[in-house]
Phi, psi and omega in degrees: 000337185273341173317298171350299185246039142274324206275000197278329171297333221249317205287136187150300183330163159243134189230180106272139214204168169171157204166181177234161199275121203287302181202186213183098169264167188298327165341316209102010230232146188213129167285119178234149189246065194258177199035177207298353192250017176062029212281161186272141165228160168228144205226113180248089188319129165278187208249011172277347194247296210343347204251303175294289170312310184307350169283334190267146168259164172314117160114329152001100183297144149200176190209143211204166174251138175200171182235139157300135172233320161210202155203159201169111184035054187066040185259131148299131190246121162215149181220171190077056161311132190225141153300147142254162209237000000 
């Protein structure tokens, strides 16, 4: 319940991230693994990027942009996802 209201300031934001990738589902939807502790972000792509993911494989570094939508069981959510170089 307190997540709710730490994350209630924060959802809206843009982030910038970067890490390495846990899966690539066909969805758009990407498992990102950052630090040492492997912490989660899920990254939900438009179907406009399907084409560019599909170069990376697993374990793979990559670094992306997001707007927080939520977290939810120790994931972090973000959507409307762009690659960064």
């Amino acid at each position: 319940m307190q997540c709710k209201i730490f994350m209630a300031d924060e959802k809206g934001k843009w982030i910038d991230t970067e890490g390495k990738v846990g899966y690539i589902q066909p969805t758009g939807q990407v498992l990102l693994l950052v630090g040492d502790r492997n912490r989660g972000v899920q990254c939900i792509f438009d179907d406009k990027w399907k084409a560019k993911l599909g170069t990376f494989r697993n374990s793979d570094s990559i670094k992306l942009a997001g707007k927080i939508v939520g977290y939810q069981v120790g994931i972090l959510i973000l959507q409307e996802c762009e690659l960064r170089d």
